[in-house]
Backbone as JSON, one array per atom type, in Angstrom:
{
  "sequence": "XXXXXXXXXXXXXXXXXXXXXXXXXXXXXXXXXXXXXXXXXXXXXXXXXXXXXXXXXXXXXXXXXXXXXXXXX",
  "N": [[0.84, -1.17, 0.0], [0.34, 2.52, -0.32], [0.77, 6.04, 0.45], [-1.34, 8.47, -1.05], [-3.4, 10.05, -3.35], [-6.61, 8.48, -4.19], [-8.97, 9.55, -4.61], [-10.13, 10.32, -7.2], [-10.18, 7.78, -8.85], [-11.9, 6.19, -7.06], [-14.01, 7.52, -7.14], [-14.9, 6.76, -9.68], [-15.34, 3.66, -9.06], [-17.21, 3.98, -7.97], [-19.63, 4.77, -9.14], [-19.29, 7.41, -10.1], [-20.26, 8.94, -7.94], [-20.52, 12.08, -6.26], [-20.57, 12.06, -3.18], [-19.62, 9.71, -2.63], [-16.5, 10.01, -3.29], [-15.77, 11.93, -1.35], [-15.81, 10.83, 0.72], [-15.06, 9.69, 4.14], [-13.96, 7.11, 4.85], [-13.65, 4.07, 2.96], [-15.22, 1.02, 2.12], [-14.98, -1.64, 0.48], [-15.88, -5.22, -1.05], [-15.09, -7.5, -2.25], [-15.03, -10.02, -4.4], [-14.27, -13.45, -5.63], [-16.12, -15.67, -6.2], [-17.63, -18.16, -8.16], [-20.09, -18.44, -7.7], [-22.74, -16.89, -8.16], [-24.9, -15.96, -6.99], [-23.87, -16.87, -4.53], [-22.22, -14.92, -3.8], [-22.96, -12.38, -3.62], [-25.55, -13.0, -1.57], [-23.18, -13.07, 0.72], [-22.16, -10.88, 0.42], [-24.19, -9.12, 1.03], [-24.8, -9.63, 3.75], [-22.6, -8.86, 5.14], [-23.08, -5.99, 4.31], [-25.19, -5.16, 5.45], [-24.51, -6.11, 8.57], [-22.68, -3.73, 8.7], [-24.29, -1.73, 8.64], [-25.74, -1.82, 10.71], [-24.14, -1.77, 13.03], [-23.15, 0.81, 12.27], [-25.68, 2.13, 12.69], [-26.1, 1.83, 15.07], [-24.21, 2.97, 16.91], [-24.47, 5.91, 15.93], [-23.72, 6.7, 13.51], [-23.07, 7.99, 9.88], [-23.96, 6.55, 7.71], [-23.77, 5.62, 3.84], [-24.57, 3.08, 1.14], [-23.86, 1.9, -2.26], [-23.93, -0.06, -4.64], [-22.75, -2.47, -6.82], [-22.04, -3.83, -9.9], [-19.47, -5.01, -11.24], [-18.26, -6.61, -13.72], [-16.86, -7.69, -16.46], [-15.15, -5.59, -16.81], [-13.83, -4.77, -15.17], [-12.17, -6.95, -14.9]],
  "CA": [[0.0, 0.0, 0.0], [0.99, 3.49, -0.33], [-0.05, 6.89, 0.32], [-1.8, 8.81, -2.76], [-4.81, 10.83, -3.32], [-7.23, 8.15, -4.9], [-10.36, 10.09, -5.13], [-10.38, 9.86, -8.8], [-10.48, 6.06, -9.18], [-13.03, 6.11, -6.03], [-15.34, 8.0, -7.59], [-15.49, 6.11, -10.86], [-15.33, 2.36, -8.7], [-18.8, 4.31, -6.92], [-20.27, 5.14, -10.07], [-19.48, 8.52, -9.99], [-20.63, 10.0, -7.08], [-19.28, 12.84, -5.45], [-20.36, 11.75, -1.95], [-18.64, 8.64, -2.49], [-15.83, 10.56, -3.56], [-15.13, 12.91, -0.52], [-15.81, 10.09, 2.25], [-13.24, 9.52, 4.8], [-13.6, 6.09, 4.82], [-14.87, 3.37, 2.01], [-15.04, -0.56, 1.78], [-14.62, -2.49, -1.14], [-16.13, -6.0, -1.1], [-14.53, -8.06, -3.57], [-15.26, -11.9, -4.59], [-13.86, -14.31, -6.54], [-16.78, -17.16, -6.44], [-17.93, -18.12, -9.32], [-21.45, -18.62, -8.2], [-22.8, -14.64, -8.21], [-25.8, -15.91, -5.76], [-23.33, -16.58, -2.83], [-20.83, -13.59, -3.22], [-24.04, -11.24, -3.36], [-26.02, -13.23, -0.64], [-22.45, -12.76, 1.87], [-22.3, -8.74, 0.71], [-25.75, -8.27, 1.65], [-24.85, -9.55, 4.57], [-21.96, -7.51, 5.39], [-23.04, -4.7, 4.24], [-25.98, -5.13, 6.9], [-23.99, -5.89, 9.73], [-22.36, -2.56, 8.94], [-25.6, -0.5, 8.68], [-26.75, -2.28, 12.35], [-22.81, -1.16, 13.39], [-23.28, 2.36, 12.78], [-26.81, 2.98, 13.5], [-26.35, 1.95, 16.69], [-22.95, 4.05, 17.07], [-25.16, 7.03, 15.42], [-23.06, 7.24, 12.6], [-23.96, 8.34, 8.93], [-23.42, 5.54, 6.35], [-24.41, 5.12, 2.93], [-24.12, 2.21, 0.43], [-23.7, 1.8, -2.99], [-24.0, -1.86, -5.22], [-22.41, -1.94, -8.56], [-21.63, -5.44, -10.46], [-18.43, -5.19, -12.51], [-17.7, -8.18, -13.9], [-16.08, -7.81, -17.83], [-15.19, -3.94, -17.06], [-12.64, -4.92, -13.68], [-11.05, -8.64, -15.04]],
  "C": [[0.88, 1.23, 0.0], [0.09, 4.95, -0.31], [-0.08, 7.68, -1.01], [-3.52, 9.78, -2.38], [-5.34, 9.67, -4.64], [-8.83, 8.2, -5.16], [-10.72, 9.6, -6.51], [-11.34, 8.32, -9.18], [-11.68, 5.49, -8.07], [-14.08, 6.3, -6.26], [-15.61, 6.86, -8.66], [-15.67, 4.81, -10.69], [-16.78, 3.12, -7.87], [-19.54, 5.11, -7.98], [-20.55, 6.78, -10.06], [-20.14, 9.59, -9.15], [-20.0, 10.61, -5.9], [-19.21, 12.69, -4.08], [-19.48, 11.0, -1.54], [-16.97, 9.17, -2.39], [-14.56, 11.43, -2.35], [-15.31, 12.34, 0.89], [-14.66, 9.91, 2.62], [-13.44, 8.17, 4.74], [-14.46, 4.93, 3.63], [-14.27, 1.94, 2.13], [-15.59, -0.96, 0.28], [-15.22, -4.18, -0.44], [-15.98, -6.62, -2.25], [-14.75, -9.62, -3.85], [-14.56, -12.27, -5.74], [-14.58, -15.26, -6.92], [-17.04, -16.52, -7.39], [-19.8, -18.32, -9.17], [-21.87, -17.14, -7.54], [-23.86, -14.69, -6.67], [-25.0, -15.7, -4.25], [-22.39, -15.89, -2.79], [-22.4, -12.79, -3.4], [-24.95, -11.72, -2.04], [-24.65, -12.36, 0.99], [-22.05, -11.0, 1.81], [-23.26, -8.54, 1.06], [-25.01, -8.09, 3.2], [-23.81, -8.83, 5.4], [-22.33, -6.49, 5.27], [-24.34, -4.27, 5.53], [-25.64, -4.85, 7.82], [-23.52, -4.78, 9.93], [-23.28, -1.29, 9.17], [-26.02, -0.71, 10.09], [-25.28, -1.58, 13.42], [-23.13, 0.36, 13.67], [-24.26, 3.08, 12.85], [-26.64, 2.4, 14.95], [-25.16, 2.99, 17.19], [-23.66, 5.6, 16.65], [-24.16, 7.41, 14.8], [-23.51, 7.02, 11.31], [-23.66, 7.5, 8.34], [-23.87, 5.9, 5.15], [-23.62, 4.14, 1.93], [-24.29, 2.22, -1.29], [-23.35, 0.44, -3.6], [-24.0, -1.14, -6.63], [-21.78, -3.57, -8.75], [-20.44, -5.12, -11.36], [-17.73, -6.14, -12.98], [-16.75, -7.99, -15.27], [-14.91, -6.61, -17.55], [-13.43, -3.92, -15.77], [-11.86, -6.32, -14.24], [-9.66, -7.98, -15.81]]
}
């Protein structure tokens, strides 16, 4: 890893949006299975546990779901 300003490439891996863009912190959920049902069933569920995380902490989240499959290999 290294430090860098990667706004740029942040925005356009969050489909261009500038919120996404200027957050202090972002997760990436990445898979390799090949069956799409159970890498999207185990992001739901992460991305849940994180929404139940920081509403109880009273902190602001938001999420974003994007499929890149041909566009990222």
């Amino acid at each position: 890893m290294k430090a860098d300003n990667f706004s740029h490439k942040v925005s356009n891996l969050c489909l261009n949006q500038a919120f996404a863009r200027d957050s202090a912190v972002i997760f990436y959920f990445i898979s390799n299975y090949k069956n799409y049902l159970s890498a999207i069933e185990i992001a739901s569920f992460l991305g849940q546990s994180m929404y139940l995380f920081n509403s109880y902490w009273d902190i602001r989240c938001s999420s974003i779901s994007a499929f890149y499959d041909d566009e990222n290999q």
